[in-house]
C-alpha positions as CSV (number, residue, x, y, z in Angstrom):
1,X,-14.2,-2.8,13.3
2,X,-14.9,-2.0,9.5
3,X,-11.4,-1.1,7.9
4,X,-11.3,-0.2,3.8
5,X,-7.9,-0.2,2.6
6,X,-7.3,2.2,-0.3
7,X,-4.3,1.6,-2.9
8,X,-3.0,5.1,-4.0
9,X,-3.9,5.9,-7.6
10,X,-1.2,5.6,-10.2
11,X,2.0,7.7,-9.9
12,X,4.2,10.2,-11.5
13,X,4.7,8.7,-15.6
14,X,8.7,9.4,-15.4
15,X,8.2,6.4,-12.2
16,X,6.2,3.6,-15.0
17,X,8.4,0.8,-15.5
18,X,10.3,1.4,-12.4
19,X,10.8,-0.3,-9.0
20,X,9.6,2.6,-6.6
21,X,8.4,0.8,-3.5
22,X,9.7,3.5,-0.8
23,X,10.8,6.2,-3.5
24,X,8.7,8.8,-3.2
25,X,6.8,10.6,-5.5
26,X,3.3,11.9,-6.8
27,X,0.7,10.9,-9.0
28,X,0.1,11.0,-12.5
29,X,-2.9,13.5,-13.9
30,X,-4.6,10.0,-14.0
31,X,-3.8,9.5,-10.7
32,X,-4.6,12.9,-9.7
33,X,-8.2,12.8,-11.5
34,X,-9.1,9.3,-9.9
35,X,-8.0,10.4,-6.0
36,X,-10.5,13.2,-6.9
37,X,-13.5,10.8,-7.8
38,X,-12.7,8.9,-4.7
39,X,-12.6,11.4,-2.8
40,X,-15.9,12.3,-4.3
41,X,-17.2,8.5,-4.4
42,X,-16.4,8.6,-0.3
43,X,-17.9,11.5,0.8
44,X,-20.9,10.0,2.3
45,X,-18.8,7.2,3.9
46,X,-19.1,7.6,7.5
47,X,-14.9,7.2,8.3
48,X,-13.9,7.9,12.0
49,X,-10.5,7.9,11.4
50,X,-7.7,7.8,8.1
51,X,-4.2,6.3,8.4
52,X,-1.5,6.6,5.6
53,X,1.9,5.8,5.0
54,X,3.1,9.1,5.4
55,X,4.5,8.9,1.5
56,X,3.3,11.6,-0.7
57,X,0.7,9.5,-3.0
58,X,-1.3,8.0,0.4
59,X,-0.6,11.5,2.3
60,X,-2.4,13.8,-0.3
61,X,-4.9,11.0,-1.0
62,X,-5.6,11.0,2.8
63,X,-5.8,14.7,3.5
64,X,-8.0,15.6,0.5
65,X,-10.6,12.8,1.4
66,X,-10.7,14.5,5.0
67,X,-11.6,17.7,3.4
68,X,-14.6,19.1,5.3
69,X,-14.7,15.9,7.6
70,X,-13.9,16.4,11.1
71,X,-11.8,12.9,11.6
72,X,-8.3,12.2,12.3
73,X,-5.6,11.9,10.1
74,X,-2.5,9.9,10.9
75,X,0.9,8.8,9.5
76,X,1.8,5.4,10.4
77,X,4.9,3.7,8.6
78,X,4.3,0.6,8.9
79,X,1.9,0.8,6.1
80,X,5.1,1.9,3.5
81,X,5.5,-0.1,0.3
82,X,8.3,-2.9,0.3
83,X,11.9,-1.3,0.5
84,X,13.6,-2.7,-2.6
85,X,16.7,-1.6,-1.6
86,X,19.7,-1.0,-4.5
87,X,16.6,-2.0,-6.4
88,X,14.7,1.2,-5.9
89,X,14.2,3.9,-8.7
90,X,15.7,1.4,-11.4
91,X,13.7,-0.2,-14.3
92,X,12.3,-3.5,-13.6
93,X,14.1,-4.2,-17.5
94,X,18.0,-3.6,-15.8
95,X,16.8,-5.1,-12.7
96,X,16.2,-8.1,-15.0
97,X,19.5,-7.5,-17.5
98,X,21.4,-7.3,-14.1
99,X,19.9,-10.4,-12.2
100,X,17.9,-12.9,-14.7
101,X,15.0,-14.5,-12.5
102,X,16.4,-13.5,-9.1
103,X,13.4,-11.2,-8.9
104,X,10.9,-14.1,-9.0
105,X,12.4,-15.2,-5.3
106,X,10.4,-12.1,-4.2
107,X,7.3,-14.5,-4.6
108,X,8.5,-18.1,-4.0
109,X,10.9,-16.9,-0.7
110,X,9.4,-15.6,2.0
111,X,12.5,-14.3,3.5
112,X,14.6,-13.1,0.1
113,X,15.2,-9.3,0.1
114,X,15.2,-8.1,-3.5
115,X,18.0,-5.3,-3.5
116,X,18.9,-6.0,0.1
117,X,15.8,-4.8,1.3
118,X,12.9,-6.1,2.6
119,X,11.9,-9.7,2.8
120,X,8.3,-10.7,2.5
121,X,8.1,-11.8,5.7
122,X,9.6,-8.3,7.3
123,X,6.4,-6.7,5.4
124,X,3.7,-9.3,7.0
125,X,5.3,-8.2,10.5
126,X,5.0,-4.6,10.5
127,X,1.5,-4.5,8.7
128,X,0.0,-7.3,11.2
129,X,1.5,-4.7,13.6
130,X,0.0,-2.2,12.2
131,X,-3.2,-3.7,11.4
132,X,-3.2,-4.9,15.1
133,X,-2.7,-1.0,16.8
134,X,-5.3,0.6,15.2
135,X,-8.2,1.5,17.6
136,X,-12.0,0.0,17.6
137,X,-13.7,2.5,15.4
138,X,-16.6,2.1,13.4
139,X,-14.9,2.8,10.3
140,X,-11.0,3.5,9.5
141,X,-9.7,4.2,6.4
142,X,-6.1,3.2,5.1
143,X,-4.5,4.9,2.0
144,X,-1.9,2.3,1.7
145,X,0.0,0.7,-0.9
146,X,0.0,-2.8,-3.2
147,X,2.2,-4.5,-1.1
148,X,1.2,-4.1,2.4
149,X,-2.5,-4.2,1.7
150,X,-2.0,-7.7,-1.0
151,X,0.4,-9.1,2.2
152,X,-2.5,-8.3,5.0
153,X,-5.3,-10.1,2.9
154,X,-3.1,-13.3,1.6
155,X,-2.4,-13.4,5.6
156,X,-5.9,-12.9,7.1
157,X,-7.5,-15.0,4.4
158,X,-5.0,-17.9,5.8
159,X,-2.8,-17.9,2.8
160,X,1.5,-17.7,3.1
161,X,3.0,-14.2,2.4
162,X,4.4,-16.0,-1.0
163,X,1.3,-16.0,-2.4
164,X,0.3,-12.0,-1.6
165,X,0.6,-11.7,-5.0
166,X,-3.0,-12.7,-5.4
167,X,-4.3,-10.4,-3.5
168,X,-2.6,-6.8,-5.0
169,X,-5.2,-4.3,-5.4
170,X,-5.5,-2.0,-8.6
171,X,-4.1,1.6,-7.9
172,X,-6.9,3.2,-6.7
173,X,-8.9,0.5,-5.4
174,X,-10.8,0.4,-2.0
175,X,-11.1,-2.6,-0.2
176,X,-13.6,-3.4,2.5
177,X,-12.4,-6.2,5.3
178,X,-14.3,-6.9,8.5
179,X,-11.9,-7.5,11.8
180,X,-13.7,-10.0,13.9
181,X,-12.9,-9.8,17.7
């Protein structure tokens, strides 16, 4: 199976500077420009099937690249951002001001919950699961975000969840990987 994993373009401006992993928002005009040139830049990509998060920046990414395509469109969960918790919606400067460099656990400790929310390791669960349900078509697309897709690549390309940090997309970036069975 050929699966491309697509990071939503870049959100809302009020959300810059803030922890939003399961907040929900929309996109910037940036962000709304670029989901129409790849939309535009996918057209001709045969896709047999598009999974997204079901948040509002994968969802409308997902349904306007299957405009005028007669494939599938699902909501699957499991592909949500990290939940940050009592973390979520604050700046990433009072999250800092408040805890000094507790944040930096989110990368050395797989099993640290920044904000009481998710651990590392609770992320490389559901997306394996996640990655692991969907079916054997030629081409699936997930509109996904940073977290899950950087966490499934560190994993498949053998490296530990801490180090997923390496492998975050840029907003708006596709990502072709090849599932061998």
């Amino acid at each position: 199976m050929k699966l491309l994993l697509l990071r939503h373009p870049p959100v809302a401006t009020a959300w810059k500077g803030r922890c939003y992993g399961r907040s929900d928002m929309g996109l910037s005009r940036e962000g709304q420009a670029l989901a129409d040139r790849i939309a535009a830049d996918l057209a001709a990509t045969p896709i047999a099937a598009i999974v997204h998060s079901g948040a509002l920046r994968t969802r409308r990414l997902a349904q306007r690249i299957a405009r005028g395509r007669d494939v599938p469109v699902a909501n699957d969960p499991r592909w949500l951002e990290r939940d940050f918790g009592a973390w979520e919606g604050r700046s990433w400067n009072a999250i800092w001001r408040e805890t000094g460099a507790e944040m930096d656990r989110m990368m050395t400790e797989p099993d640290y919950r920044p904000g009481g929310g998710e651990s590392a390791n609770d992320i490389a669960d559901r997306v394996l699961a996640a990655w692991h349900a969907l079916s054997e078509r030629p081409c699936v697309l997930v509109v996904a975000h940073g977290g899950p897709i950087a966490t499934l690549r560190a994993l498949l390309a053998g490296q530990p969840v801490t180090r997923a940090v390496d492998f975050i997309p840029a907003c708006g970036e596709l990502v072709a990987l090849q599932r061998c069975q």
